[in-house]
N, C-alpha and C positions, 0 to 999 in steps of 0.2 A: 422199405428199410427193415432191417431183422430186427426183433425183439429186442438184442442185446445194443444193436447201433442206437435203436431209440432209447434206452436207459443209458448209454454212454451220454448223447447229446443231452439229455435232461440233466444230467451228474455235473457236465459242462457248464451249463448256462444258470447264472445267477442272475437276480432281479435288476431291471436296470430303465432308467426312465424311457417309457415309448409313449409319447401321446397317442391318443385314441379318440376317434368321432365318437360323438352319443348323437342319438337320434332319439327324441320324445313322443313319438307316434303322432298322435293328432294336434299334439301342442308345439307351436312353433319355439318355444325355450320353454328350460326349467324357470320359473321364480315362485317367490314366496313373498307375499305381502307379511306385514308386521299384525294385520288385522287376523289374520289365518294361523298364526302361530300360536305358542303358551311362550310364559316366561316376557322381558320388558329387554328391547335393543336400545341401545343409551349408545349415542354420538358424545365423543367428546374431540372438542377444539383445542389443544393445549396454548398457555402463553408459553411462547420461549424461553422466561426465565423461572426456573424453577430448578428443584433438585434430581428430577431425571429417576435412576434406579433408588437411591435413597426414599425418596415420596412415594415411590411404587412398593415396597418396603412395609411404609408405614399405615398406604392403603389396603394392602392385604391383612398384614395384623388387624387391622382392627374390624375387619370383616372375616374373622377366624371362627363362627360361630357353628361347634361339633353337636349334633343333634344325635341321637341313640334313643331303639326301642325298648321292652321292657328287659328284652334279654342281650343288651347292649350293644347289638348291632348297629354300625353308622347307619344312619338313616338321611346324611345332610345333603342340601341341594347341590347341584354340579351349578358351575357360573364359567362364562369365560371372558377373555380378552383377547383382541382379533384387532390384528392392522390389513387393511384391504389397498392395493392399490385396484381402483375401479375409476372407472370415467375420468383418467388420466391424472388423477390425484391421490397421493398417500393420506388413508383416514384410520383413524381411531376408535374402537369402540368394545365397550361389555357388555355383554348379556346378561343377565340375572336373570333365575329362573322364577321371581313371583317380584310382585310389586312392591311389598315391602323392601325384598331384598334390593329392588332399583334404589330405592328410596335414600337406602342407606349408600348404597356404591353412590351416587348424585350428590350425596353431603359426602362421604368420606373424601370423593375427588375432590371437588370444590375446595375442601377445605385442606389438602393437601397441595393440589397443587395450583396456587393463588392464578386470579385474573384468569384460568380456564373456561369451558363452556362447554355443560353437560346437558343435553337436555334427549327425549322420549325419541326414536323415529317413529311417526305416525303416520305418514302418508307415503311414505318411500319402503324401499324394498325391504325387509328383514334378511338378504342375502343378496349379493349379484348376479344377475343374470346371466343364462345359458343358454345360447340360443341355440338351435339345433345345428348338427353339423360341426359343431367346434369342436377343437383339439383337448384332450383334458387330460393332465397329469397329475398325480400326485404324488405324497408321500404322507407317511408317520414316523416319527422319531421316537428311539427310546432308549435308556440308559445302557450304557457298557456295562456296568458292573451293580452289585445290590447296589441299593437306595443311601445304605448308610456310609458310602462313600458321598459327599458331595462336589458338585460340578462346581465349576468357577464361579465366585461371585461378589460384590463389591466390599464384604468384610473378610474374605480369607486374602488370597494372594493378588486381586482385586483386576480390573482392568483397565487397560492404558486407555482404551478410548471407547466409548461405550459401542458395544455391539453391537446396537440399533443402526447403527452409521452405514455398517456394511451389509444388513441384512435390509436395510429399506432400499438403499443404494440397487441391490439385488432383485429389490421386486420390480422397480421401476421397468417398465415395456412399451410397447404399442399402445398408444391412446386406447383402440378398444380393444385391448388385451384384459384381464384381470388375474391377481395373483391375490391370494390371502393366506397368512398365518392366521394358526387359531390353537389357542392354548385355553384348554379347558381344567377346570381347577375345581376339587373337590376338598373341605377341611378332614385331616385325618386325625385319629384321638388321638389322647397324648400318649399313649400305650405303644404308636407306630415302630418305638425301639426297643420292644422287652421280648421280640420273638414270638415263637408260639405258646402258647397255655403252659409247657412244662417249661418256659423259657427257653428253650434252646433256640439257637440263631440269632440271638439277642447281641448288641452293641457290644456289651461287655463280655460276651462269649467270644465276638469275634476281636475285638481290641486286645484279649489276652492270647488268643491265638497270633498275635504278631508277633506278639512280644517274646513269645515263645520258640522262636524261629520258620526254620523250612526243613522239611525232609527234602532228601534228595538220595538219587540214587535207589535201581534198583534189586540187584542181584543183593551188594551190602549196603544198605538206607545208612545216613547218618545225616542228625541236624545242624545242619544249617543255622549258625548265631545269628539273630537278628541286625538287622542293618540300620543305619540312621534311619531308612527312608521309612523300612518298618516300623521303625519305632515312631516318627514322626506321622504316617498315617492311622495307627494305633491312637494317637493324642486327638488326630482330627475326628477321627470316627467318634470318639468319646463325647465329643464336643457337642455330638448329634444332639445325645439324651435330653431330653425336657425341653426342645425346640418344638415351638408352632409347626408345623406342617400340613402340606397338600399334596392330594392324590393329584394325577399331572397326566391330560394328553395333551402332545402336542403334532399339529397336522399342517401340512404344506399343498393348499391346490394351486393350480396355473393352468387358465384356459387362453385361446385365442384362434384365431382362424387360423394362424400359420403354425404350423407343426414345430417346427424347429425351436421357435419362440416359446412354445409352451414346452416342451420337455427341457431347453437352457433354464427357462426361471425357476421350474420345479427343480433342475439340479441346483441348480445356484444357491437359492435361500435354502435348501435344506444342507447344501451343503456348510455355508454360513454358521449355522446351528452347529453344525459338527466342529468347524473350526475356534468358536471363540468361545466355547462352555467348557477345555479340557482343564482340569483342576491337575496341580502337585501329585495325585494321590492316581490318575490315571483314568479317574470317571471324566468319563466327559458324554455326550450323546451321538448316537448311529443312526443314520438313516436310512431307511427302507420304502424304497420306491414300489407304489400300488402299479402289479405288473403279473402278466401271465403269461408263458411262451403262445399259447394259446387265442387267438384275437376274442371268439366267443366268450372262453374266459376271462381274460382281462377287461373286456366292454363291462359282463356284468359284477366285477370287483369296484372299478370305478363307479361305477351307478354305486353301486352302493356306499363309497368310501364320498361321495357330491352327497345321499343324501345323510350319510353321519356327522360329514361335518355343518351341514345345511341345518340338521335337529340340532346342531353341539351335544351330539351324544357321548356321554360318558364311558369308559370302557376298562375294566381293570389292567392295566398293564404290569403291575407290579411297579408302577413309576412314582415315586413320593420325593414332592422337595421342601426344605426348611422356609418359612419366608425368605430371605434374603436369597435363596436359590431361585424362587420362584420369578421373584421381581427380578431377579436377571433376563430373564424371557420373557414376561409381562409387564412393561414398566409403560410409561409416557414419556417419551423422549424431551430434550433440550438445547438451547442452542448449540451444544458441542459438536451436533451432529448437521451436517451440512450437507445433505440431500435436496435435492431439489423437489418441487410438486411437492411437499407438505403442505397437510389442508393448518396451517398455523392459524391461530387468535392474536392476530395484531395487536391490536388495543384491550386495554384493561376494564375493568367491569365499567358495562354504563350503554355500550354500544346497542344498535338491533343485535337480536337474531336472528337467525337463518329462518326460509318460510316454512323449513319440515319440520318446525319444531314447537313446542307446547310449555309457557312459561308457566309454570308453577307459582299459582297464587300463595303458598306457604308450605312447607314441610310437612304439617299435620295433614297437609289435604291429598297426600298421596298414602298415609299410612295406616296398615290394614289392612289392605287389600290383600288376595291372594290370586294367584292365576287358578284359570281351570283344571291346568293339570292336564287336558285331554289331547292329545295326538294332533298333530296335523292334518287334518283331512285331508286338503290338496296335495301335502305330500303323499300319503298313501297310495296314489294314483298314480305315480311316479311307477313308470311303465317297467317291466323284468325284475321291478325289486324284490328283495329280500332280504327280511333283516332277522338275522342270526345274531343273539347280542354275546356268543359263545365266542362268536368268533374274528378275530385282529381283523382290522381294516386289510383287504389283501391278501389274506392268508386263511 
């Protein structure tokens, strides 16, 4: 084909979910034991009755702790929250990157959301398995418009039914299928809305820019009067200022043996994400499917996009949400939501526990601790990889 037909066809083709085999060399699947990792994997069992995005809300607030060096650089740890359907069941869980910080997520949920069940994974997987030969697609999702627009959430124009409903609904597959969201969460300073250093780009630089109208037109320009709608995103943006915030990825994988199965899930739940986060104001989120015309390329995009979100690696996107944004995508669901295969907490405190798990003889006897901090080994071994942290999952 001529030069020019291949630059047409590349102009043509946009990103689009195509599952893809990975093959692990000498290893019959990727996994990751919890003993091999840094940072602490926390199961949690919800009861059904509880407040759902509300409690999710209150859990992050109060694990909002901004860390800074001497020349004020965030410094603070990345934590995520991850629903997996795996071995045919919808499960719950966060990561915390050191022990104390488990420590704290293990009492904040508890105490947020009553009769739950938080406890360590120790002897089970710290990710799901990958066996060789399966199909694997992804995605990363990230905002349509700057950050200080925000996405739907249960204090602005709120939601009729919580969007857990149709995005767990969406994961559900093939028994040994696996699909996981993963929203990783970093505390951002309270500075997130003042721009840069000379201010400009600031909240109130762009809220008076609404207010201000629109140019339009270009041989002879002339402004455009502000609009209701103007004027009323102008009020919400403002609303931003002096709000908690978090830096935000969030990632969609879907494996399975059958091909078809794993690129519908990966589209499905990401596309979910896109459908029930669009705010008044026009932010809502976009998804972007890990994908390359290219098979070689694409193989080693996905490896690498299994092992980021495998680490929960953090990654700037330019993506920051308010608490109440946050907890719209990271919450504990409730009975409202009627999905099937939920791993739920029947009964109220008192019962066993599950055998993966490690009762805590008191609170003080986990605190203090820090993780090593030190890499994964077994993942580094992880055959073709490379980890570029310059550069977007995908891209």
């Amino acid at each position: 084909m001529p030069k020019i037909g291949r630059l047409r066809e590349i102009l043509r083709t946009s990103p689009q979910y195509e599952a893809t085999q990975l093959e692990f060399g000498e290893q019959e699947a990727f996994s990751q034991r919890q003993a091999d990792t840094s940072g602490t994997l926390l199961r949690i069992r919800p009861y059904k009755e509880n407040e759902g995005v509300v409690d999710g809300a209150g859990v992050l607030q109060s694990v909002h702790d901004v860390t800074t060096n001497f020349r004020g650089k965030n410094t603070s740890d990345h934590h995520s929250f991850e629903v997996w359907f795996d071995e045919g069941k919808i499960k719950f869980y966060m990561h915390a990157a050191t022990e104390a910080a488990a420590d704290k997520f293990r009492r904040r949920v508890g105490n947020n959301y009553a009769n739950s069940e938080v406890f360590p994974v120790e002897d089970s997987h710290a990710f799901p398995v990958i066996d060789s030969g399966e199909y694997v697609a992804g995605a990363w999702l990230e905002m349509e418009k700057i950050p200080y627009y925000p996405i739907r959430h249960h204090n602005s124009e709120g939601f009729e039914t919580d969007p857990y409903g149709e995005i767990t609904s969406e994961m559900l597959s093939l028994d040994e299928s696996t699909v996981v969201t993963q929203v990783v969460f970093r505390p951002a300073k309270q500075s997130w809305t003042d721009g840069d250093r000379f201010k400009h780009n600031s909240v109130d630089e762009l809220a008076h820019a609404l207010r201000q109208g629109t140019s339009v037109g270009w041989l002879n320009p002339k402004t455009r009067p502000p609009s209701e709608k103007d004027k009323q995103a102008a009020k919400t943006i403002e609303r931003q200022r002096g709000q908690q915030a978090f830096h935000v990825n969030i990632r969609v994988l879907a494996v399975s043996s059958n091909r078809e199965e794993a690129e519908a899930r990966a589209r499905g739940v990401a596309g979910m994400f896109r459908k029930y986060y669009n705010a008044i104001t026009e932010q809502g989120l976009d998804d972007n499917p890990v994908w390359h015309r290219r098979k070689q390329k694409r193989v080693k995009r996905l490896r690498q996009f299994v092992q980021r979100i495998s680490d929960r690696e953090w990654i700037d996107r330019h993506m920051i949400m308010t608490v109440d944004e946050l907890a719209g995508v990271a919450h504990i669901p409730n009975s409202d939501i009627e999905t099937p295969k939920i791993d739920w907490r029947y009964t109220q405190r008192g019962d066993r526990i599950p055998a993966d798990s490690v009762r805590y003889e008191s609170d003080d006897s986990f605190r203090g601790g820090q993780s090593s901090g030190l890499p994964d080994e077994g993942a580094e071994q992880f055959q073709g990889m490379t980890r570029d942290a310059e550069e977007f999952d995908g891209h």
